[in-house]
N, CA, C, O and CB atoms as a CASP TS submission, in Angstrom:
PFRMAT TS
TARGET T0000
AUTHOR 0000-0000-0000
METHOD Language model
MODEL 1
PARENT N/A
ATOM      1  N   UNK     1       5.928  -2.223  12.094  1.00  0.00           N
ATOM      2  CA  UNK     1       6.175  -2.621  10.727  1.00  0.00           C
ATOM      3  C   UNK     1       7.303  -3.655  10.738  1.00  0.00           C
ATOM      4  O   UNK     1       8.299  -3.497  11.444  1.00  0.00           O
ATOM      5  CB  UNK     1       6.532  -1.388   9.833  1.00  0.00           C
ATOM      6  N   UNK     2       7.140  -4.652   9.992  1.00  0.00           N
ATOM      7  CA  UNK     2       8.303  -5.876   9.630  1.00  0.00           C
ATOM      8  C   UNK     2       9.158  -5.154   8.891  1.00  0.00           C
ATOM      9  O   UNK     2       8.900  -4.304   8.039  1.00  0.00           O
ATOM     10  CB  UNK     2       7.822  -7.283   8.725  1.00  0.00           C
ATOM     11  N   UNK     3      10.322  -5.598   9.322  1.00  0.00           N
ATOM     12  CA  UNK     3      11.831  -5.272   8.898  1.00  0.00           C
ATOM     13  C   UNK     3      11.636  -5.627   7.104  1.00  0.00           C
ATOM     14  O   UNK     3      12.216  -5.006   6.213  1.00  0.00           O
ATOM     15  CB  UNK     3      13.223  -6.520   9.902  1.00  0.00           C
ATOM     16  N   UNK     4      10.616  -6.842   6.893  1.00  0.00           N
ATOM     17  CA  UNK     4      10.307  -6.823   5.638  1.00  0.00           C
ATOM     18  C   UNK     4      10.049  -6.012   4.713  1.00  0.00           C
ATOM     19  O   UNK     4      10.483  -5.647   3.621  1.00  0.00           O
ATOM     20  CB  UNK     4       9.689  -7.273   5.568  1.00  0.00           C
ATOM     21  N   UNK     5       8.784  -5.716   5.815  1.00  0.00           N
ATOM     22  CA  UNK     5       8.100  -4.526   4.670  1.00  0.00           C
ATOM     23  C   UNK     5       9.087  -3.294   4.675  1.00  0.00           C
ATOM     24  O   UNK     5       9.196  -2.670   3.620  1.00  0.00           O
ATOM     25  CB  UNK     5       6.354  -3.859   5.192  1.00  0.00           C
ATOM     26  N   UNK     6       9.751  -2.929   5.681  1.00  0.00           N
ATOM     27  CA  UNK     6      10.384  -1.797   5.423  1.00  0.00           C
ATOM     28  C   UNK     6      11.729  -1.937   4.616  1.00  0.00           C
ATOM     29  O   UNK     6      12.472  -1.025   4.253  1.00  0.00           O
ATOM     30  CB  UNK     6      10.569  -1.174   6.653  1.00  0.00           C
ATOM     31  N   UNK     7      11.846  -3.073   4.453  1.00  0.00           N
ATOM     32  CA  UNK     7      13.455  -3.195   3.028  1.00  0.00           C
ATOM     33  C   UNK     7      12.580  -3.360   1.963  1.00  0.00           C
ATOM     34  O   UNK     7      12.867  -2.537   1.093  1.00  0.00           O
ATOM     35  CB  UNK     7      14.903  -4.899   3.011  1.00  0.00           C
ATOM     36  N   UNK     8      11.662  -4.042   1.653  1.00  0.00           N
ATOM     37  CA  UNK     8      10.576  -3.442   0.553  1.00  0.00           C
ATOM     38  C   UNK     8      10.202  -2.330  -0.189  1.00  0.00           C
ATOM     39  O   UNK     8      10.264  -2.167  -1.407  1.00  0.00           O
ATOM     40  CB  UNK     8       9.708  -3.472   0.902  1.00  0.00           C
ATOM     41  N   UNK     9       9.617  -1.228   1.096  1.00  0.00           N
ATOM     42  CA  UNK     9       9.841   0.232   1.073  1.00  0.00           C
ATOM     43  C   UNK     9      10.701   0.674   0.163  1.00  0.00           C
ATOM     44  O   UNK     9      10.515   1.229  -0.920  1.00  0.00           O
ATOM     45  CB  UNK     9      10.272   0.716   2.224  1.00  0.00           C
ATOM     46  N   UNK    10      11.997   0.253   0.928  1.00  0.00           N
ATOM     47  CA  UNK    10      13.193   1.325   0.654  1.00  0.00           C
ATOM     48  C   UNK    10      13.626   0.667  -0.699  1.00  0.00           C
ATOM     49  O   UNK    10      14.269   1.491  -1.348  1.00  0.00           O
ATOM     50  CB  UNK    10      14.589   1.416   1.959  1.00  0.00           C
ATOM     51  N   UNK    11      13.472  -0.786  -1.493  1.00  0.00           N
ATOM     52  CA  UNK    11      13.520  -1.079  -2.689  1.00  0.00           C
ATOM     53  C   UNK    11      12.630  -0.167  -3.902  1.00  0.00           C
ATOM     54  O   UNK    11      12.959  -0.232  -5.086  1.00  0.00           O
ATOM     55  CB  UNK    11      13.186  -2.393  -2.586  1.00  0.00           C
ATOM     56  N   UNK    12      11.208   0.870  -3.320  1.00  0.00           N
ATOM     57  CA  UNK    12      10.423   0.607  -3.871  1.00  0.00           C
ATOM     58  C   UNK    12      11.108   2.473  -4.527  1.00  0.00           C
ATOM     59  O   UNK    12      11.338   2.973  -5.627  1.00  0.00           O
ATOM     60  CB  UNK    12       8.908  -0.031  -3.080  1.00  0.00           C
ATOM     61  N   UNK    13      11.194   2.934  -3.045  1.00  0.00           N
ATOM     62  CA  UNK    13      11.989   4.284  -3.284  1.00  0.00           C
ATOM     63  C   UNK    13      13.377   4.559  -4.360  1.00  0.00           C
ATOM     64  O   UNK    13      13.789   5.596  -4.879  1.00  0.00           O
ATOM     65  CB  UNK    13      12.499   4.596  -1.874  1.00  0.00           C
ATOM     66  N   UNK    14      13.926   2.962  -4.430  1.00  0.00           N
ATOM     67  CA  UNK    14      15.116   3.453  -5.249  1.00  0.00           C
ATOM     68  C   UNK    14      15.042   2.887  -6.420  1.00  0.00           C
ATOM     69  O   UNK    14      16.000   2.422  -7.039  1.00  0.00           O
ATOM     70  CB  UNK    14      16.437   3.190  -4.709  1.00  0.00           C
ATOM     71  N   UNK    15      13.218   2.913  -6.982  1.00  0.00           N
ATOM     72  CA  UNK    15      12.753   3.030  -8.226  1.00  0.00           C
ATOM     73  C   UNK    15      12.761   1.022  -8.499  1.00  0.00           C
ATOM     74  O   UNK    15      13.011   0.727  -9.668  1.00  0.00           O
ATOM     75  CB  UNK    15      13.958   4.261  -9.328  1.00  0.00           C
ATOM     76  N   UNK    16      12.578   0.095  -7.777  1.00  0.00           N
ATOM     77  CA  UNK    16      13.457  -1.294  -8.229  1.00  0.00           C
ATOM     78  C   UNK    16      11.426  -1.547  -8.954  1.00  0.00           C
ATOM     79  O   UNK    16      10.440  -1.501  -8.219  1.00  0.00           O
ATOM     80  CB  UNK    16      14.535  -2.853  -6.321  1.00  0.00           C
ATOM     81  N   UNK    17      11.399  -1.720 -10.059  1.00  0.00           N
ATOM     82  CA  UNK    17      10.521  -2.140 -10.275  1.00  0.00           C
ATOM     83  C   UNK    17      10.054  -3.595  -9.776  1.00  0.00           C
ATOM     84  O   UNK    17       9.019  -3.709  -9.119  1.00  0.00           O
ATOM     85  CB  UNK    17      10.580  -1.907 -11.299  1.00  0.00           C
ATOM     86  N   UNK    18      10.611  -4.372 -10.009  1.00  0.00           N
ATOM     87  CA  UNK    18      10.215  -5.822  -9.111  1.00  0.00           C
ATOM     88  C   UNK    18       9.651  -5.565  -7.867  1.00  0.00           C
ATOM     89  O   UNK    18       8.518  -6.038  -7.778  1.00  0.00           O
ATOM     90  CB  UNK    18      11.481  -6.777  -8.738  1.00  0.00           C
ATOM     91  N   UNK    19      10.081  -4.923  -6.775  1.00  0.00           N
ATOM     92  CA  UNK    19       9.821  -4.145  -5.207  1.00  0.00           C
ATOM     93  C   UNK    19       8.432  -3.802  -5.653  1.00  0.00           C
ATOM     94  O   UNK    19       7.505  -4.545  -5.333  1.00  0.00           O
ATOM     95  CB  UNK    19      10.940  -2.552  -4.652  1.00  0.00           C
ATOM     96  N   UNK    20       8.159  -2.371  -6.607  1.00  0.00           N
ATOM     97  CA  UNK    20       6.665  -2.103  -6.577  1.00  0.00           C
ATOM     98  C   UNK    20       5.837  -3.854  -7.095  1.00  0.00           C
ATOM     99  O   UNK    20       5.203  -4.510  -6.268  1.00  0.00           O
ATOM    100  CB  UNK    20       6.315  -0.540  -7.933  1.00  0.00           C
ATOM    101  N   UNK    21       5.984  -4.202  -8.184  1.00  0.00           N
ATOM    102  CA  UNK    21       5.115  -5.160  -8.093  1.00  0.00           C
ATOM    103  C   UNK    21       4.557  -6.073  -7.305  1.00  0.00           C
ATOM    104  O   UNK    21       3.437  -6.569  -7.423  1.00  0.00           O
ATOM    105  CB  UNK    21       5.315  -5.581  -8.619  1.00  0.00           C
ATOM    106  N   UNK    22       5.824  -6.400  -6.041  1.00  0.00           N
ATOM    107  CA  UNK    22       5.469  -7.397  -5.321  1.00  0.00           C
ATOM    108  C   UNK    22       4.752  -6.079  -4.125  1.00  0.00           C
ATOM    109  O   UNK    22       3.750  -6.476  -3.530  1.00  0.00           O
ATOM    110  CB  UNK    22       6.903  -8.624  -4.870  1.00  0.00           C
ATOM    111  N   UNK    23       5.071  -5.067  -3.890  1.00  0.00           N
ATOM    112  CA  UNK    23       4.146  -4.734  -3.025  1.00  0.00           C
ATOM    113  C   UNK    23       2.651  -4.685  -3.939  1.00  0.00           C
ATOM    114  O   UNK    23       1.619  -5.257  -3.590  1.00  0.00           O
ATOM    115  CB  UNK    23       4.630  -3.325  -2.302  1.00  0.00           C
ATOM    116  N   UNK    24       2.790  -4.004  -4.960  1.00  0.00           N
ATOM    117  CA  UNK    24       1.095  -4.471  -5.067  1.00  0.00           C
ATOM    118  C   UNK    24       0.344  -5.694  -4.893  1.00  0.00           C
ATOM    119  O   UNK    24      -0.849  -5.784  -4.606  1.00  0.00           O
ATOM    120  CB  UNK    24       0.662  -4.294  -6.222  1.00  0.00           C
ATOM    121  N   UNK    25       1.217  -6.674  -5.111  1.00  0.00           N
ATOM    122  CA  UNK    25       0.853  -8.276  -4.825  1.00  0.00           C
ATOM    123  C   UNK    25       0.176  -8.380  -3.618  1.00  0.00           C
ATOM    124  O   UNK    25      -0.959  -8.779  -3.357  1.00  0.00           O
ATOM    125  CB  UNK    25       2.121  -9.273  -4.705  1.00  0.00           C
ATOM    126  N   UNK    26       1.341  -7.822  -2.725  1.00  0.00           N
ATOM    127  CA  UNK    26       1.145  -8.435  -1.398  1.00  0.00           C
ATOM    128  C   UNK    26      -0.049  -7.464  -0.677  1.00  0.00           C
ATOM    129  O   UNK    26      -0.799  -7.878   0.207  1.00  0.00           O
ATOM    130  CB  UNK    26       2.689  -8.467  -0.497  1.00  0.00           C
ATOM    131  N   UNK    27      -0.076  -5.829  -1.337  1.00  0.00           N
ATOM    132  CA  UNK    27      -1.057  -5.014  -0.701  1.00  0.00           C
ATOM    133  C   UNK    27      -2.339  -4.944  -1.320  1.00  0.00           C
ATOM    134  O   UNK    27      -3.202  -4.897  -0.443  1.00  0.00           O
ATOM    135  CB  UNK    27      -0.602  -3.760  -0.574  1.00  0.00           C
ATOM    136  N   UNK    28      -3.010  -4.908  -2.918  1.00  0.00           N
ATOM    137  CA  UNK    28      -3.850  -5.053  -3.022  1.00  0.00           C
ATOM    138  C   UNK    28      -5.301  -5.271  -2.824  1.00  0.00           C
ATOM    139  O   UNK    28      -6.206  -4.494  -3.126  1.00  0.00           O
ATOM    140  CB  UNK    28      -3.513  -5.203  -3.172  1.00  0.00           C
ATOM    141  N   UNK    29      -5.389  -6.388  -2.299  1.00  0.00           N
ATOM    142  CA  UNK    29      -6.262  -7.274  -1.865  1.00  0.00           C
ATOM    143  C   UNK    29      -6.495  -6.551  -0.512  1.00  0.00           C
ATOM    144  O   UNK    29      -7.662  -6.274  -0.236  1.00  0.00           O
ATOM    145  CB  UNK    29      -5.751  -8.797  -1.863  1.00  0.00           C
ATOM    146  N   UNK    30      -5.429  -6.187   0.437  1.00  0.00           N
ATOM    147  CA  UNK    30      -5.574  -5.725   1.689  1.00  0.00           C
ATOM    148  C   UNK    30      -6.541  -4.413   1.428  1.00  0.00           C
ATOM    149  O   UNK    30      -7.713  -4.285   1.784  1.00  0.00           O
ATOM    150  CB  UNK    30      -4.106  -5.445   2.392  1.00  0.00           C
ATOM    151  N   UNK    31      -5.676  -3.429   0.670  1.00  0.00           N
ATOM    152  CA  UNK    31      -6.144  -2.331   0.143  1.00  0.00           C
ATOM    153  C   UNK    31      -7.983  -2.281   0.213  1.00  0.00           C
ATOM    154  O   UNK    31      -8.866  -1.578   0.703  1.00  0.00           O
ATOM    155  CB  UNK    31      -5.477  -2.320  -1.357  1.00  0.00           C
ATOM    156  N   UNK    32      -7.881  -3.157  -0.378  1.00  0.00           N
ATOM    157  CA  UNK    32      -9.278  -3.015  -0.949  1.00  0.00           C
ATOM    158  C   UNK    32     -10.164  -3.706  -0.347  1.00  0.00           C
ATOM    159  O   UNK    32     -11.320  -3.472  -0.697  1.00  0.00           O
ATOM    160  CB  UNK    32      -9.413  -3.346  -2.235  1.00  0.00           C
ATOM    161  N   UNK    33      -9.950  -4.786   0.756  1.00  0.00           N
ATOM    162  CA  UNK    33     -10.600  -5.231   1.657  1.00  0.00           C
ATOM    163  C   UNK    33     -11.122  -4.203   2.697  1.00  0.00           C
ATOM    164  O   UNK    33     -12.270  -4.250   3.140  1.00  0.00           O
ATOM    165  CB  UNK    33      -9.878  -6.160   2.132  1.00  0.00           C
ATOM    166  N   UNK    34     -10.089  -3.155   3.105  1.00  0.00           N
ATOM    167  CA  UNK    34     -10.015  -1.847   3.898  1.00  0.00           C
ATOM    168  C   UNK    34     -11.077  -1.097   3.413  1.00  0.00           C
ATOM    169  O   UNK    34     -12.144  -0.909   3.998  1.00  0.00           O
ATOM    170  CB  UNK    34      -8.682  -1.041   3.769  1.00  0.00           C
ATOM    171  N   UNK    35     -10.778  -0.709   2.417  1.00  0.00           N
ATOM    172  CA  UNK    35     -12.258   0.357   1.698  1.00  0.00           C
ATOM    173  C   UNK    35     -13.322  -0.612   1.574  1.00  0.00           C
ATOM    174  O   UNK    35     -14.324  -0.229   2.178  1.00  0.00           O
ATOM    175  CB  UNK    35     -12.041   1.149  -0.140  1.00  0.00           C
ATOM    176  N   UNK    36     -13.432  -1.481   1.133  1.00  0.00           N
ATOM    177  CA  UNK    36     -15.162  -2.269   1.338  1.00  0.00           C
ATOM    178  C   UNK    36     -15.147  -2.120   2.457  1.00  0.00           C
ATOM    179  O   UNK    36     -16.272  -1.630   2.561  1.00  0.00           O
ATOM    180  CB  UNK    36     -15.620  -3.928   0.993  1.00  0.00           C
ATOM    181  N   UNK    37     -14.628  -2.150   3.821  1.00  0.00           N
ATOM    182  CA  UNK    37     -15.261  -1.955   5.113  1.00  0.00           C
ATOM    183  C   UNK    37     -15.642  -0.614   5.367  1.00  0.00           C
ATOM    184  O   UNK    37     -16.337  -0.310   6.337  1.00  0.00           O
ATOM    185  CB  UNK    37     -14.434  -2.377   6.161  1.00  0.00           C
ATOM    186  N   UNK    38     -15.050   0.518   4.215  1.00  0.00           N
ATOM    187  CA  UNK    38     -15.502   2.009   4.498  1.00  0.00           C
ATOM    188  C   UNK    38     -16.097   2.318   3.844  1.00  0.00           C
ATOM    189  O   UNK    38     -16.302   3.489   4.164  1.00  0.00           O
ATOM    190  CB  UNK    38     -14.817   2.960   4.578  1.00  0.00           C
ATOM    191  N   UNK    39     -16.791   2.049   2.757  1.00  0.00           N
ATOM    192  CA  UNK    39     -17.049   2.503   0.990  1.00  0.00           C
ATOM    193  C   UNK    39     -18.017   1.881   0.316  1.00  0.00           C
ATOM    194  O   UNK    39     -17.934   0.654   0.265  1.00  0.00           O
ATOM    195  CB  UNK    39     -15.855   2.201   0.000  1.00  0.00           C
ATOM    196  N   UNK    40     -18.746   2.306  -0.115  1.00  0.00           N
ATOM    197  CA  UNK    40     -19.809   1.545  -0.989  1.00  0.00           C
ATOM    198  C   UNK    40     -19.759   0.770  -1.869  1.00  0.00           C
ATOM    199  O   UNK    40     -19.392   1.294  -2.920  1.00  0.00           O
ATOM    200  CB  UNK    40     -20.435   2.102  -1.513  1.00  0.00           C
ATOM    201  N   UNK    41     -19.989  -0.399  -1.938  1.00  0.00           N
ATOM    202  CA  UNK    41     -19.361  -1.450  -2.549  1.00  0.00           C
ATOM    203  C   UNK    41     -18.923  -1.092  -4.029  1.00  0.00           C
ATOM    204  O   UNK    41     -17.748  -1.347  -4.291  1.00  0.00           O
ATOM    205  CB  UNK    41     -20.275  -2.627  -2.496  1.00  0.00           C
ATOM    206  N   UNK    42     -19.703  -0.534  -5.038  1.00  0.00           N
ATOM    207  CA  UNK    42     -19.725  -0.183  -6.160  1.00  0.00           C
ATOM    208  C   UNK    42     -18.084   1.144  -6.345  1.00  0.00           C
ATOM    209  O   UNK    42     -17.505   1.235  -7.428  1.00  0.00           O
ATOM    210  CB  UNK    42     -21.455   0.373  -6.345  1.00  0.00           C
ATOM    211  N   UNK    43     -17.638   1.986  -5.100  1.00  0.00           N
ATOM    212  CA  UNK    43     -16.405   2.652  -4.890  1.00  0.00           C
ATOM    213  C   UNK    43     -15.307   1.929  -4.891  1.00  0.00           C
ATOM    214  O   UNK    43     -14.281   2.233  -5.499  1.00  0.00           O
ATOM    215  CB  UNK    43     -16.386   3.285  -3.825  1.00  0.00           C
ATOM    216  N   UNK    44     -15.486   0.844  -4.145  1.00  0.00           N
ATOM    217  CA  UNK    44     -13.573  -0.197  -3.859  1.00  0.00           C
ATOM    218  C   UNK    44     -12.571   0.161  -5.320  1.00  0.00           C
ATOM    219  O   UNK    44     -11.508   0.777  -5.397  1.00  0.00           O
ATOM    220  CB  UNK    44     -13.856  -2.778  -3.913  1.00  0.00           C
ATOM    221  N   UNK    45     -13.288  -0.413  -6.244  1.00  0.00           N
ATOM    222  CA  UNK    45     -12.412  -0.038  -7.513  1.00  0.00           C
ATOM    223  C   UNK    45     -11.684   1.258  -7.666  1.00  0.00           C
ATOM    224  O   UNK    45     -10.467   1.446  -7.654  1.00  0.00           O
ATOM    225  CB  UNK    45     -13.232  -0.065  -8.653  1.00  0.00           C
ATOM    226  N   UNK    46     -12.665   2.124  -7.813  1.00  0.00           N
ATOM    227  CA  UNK    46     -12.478   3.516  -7.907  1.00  0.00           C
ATOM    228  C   UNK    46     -11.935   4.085  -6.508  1.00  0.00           C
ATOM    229  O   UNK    46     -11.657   5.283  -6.476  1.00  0.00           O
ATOM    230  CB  UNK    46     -13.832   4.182  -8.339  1.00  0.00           C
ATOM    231  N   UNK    47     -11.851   3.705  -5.939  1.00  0.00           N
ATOM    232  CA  UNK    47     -10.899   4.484  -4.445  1.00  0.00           C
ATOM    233  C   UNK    47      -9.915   3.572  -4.375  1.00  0.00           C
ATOM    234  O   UNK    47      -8.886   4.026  -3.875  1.00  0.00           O
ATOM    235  CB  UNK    47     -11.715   4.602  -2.684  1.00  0.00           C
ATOM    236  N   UNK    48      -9.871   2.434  -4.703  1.00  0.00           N
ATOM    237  CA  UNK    48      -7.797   1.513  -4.556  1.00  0.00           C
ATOM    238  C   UNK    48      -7.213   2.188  -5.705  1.00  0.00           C
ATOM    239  O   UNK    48      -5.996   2.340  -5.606  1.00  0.00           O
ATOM    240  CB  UNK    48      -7.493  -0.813  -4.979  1.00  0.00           C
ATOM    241  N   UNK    49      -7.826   2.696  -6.918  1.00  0.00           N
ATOM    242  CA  UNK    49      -6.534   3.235  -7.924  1.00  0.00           C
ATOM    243  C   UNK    49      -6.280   4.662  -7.559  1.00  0.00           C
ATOM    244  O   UNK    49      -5.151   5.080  -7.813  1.00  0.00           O
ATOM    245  CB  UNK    49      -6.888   3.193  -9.688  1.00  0.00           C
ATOM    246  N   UNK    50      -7.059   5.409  -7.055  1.00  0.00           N
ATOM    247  CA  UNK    50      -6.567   6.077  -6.372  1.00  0.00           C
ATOM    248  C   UNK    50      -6.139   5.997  -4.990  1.00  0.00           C
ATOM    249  O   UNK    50      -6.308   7.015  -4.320  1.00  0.00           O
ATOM    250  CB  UNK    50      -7.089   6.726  -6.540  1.00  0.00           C
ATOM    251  N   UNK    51      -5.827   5.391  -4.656  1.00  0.00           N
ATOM    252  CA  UNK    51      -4.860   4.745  -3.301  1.00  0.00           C
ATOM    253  C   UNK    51      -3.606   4.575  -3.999  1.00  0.00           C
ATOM    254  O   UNK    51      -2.552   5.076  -3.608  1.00  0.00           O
ATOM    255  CB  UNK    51      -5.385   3.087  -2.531  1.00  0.00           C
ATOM    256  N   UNK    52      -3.759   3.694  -5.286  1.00  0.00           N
ATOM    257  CA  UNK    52      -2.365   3.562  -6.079  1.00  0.00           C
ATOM    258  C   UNK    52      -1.754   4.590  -6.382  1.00  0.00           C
ATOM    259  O   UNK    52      -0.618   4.789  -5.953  1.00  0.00           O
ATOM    260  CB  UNK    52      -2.402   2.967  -7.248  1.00  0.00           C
ATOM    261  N   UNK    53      -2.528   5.645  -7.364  1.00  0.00           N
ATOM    262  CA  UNK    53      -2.224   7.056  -7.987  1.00  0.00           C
ATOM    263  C   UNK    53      -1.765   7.413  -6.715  1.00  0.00           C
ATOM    264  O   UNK    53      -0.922   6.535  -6.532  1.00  0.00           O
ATOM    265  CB  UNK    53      -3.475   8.056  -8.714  1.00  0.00           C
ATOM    266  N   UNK    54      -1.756   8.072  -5.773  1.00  0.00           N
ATOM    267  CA  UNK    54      -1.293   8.484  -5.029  1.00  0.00           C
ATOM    268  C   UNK    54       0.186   8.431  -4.422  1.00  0.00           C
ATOM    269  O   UNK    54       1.109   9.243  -4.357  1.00  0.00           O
ATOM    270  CB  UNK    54      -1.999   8.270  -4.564  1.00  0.00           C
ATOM    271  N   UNK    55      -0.048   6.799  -3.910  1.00  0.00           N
ATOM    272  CA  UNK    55       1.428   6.137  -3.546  1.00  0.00           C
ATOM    273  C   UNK    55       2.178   6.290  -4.825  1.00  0.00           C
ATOM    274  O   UNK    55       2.958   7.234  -4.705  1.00  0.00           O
ATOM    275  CB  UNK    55       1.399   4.420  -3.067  1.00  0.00           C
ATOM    276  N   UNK    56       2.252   5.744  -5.985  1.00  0.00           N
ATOM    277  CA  UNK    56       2.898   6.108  -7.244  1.00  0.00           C
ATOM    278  C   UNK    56       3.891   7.289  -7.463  1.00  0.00           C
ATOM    279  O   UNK    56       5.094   7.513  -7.596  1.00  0.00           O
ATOM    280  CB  UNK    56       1.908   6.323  -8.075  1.00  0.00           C
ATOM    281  N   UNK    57       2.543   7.981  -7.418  1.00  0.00           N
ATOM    282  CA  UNK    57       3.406   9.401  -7.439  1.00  0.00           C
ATOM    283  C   UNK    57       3.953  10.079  -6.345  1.00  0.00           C
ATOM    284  O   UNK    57       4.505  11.176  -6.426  1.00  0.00           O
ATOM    285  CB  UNK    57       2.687  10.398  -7.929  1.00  0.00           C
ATOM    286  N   UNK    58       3.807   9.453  -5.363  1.00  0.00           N
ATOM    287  CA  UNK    58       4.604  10.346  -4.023  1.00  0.00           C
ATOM    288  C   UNK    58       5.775   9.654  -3.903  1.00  0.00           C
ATOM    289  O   UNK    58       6.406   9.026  -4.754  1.00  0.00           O
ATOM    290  CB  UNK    58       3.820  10.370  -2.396  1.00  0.00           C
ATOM    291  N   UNK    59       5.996   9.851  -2.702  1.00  0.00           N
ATOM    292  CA  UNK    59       7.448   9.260  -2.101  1.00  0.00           C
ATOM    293  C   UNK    59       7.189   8.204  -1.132  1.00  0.00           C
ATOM    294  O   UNK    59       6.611   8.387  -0.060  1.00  0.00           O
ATOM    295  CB  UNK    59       8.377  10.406  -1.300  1.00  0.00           C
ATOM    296  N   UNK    60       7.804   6.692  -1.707  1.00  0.00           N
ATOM    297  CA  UNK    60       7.310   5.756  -0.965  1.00  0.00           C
ATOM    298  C   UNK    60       7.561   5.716   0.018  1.00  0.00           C
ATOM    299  O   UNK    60       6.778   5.142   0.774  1.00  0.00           O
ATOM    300  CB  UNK    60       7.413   4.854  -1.224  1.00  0.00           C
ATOM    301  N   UNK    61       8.861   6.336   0.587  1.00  0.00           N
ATOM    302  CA  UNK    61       9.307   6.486   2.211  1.00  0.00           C
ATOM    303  C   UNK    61       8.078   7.287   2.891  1.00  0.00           C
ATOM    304  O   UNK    61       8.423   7.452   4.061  1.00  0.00           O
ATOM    305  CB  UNK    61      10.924   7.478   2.450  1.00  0.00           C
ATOM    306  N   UNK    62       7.117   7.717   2.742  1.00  0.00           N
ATOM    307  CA  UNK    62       5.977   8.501   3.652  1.00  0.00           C
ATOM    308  C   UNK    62       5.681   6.931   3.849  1.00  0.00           C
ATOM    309  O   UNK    62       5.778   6.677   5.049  1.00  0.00           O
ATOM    310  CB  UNK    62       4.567   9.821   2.885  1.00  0.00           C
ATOM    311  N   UNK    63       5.398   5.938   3.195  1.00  0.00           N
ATOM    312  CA  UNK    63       5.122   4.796   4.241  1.00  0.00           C
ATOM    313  C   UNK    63       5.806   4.429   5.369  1.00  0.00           C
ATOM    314  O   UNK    63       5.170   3.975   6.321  1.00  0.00           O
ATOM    315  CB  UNK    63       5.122   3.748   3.711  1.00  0.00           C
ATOM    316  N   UNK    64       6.743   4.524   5.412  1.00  0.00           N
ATOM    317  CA  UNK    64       7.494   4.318   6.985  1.00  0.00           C
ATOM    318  C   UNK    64       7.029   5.122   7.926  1.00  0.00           C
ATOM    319  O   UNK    64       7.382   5.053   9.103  1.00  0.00           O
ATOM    320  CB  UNK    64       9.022   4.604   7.073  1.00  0.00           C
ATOM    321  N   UNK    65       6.005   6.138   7.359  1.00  0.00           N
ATOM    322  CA  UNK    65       5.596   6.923   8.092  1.00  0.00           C
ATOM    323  C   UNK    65       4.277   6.575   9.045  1.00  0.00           C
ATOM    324  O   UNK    65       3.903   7.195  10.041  1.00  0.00           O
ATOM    325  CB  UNK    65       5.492   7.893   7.306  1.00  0.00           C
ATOM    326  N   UNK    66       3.714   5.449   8.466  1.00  0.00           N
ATOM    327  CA  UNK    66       2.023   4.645   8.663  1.00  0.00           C
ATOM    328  C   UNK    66       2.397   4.476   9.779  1.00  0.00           C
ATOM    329  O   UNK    66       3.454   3.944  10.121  1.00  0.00           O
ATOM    330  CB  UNK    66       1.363   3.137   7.829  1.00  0.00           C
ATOM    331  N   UNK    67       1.239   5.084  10.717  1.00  0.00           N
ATOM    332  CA  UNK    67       1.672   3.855  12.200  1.00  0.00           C
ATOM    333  C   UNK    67       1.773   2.609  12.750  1.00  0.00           C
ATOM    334  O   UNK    67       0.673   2.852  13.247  1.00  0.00           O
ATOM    335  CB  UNK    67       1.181   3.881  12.985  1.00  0.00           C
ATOM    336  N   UNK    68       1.940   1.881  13.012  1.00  0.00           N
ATOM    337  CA  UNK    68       1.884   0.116  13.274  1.00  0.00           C
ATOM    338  C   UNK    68       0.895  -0.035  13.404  1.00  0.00           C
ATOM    339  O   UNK    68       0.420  -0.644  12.446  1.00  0.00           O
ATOM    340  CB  UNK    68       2.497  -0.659  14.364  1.00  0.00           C
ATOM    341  N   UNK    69       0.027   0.261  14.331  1.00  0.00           N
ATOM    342  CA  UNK    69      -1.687   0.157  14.066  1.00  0.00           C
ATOM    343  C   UNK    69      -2.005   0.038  12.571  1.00  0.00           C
ATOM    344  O   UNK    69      -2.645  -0.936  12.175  1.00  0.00           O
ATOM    345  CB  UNK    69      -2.560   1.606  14.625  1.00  0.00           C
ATOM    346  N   UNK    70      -1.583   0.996  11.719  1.00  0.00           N
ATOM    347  CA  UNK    70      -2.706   0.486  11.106  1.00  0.00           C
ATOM    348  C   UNK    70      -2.046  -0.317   9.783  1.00  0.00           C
ATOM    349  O   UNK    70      -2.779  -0.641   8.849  1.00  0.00           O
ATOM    350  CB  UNK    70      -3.807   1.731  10.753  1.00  0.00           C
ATOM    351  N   UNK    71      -0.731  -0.588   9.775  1.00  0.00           N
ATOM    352  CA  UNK    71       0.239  -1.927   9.297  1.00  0.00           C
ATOM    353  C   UNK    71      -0.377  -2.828   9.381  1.00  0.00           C
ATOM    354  O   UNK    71      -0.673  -3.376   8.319  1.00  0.00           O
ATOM    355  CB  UNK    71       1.440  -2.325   9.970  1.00  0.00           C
ATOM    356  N   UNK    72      -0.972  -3.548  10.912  1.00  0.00           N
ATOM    357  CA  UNK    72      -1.301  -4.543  11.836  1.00  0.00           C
ATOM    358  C   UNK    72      -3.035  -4.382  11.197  1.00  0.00           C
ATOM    359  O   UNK    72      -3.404  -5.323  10.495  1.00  0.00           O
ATOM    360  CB  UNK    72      -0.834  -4.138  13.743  1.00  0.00           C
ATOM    361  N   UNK    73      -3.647  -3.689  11.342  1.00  0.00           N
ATOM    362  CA  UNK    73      -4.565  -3.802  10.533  1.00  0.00           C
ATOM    363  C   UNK    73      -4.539  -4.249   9.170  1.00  0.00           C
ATOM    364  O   UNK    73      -5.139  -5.214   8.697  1.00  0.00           O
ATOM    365  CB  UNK    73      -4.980  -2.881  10.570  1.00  0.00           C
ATOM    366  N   UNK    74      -4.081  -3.763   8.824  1.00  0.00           N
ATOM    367  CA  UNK    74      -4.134  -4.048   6.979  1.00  0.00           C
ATOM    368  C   UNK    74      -3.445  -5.381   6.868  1.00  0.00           C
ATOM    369  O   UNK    74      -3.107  -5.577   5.700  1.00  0.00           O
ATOM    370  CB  UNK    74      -3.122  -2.744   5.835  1.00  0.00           C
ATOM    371  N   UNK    75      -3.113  -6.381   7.690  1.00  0.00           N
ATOM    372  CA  UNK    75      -2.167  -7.447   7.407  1.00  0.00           C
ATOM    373  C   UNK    75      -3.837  -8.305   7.239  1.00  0.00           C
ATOM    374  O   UNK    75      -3.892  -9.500   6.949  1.00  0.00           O
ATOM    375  CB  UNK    75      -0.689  -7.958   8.847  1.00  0.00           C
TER
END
């Protein structure tokens, strides 16, 4: 993981709203490129907001938790 993304992270944990937006910016698109390669095309929608719902409500530091694999993927 880039030193980026992980001061990102830790913006996103201490609630900085600007931090979440630009990660959705920057993850989005990735997001959902990921599930069309797993998911039936007509799902992408409906499985990235719950990708969102999820991250939202948890604790954004479990991302530091992702392994680099699959960081490096999703780039």
């Amino acid at each position: 993981m880039r030193e980026e993304e992980r001061n990102l992270i830790y913006r996103m944990a201490a609630r900085n709203p600007a931090a979440g937006h630009e990660f959705f910016d920057r993850w989005d698109r990735r997001i959902k490129v990921w599930i069309a390669q797993h998911a039936k095309h007509e799902k992408v929608e409906e499985y990235a907001q719950e990708v969102w719902a999820h991250l939202i409500a948890g604790n954004w530091l479990r991302l530091l938790q992702w392994p680099d694999s699959l960081w490096c993927f999703l780039r």
